[in-house]
N, C-alpha and C positions, 0 to 999 in steps of 0.2 A: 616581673620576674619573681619564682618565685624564692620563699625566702631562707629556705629549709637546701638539705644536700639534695634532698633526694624528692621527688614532685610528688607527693601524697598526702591526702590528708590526714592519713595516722600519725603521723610527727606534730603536727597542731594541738598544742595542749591548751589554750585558751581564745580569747577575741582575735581575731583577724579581720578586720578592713582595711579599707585605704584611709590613706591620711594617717596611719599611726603614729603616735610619737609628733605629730605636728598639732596646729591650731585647727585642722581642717576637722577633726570629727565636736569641737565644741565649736565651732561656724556654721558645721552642718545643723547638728541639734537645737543650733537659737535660730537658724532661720524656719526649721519645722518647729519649733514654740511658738513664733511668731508666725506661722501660717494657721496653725491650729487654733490661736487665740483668734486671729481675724475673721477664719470659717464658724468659731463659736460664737463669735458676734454680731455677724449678719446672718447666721441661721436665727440666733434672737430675736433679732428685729424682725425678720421677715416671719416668725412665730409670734410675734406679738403683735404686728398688723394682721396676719390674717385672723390671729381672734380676736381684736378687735370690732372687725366686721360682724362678727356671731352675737357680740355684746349689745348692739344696738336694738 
């Protein structure tokens, strides 16, 4: 629903998501920190086996 009188978004004067006001948008955000860090660490690794190979 939305949250305003009148359904437009000219009445929206700042952030709007779901989850406002709840735990849900710093739940969201540490579960995408912690996806980000774990695709930055096996991108790593899998960059520093494949040059490794070049090394030899």
């Amino acid at each position: 629903m939305f949250p305003y009188a009148e359904a437009t978004w000219d009445v929206v004067d700042g952030a709007m998501f779901m989850g406002w006001g709840s735990a849900l948008p710093g739940l969201t955000t540490a579960i995408a920190a912690i996806i980000c860090v774990v695709v930055l660490v096996v991108g790593q690794g899998s960059e520093t086996a494949k040059a490794k190979r070049f090394d030899k």
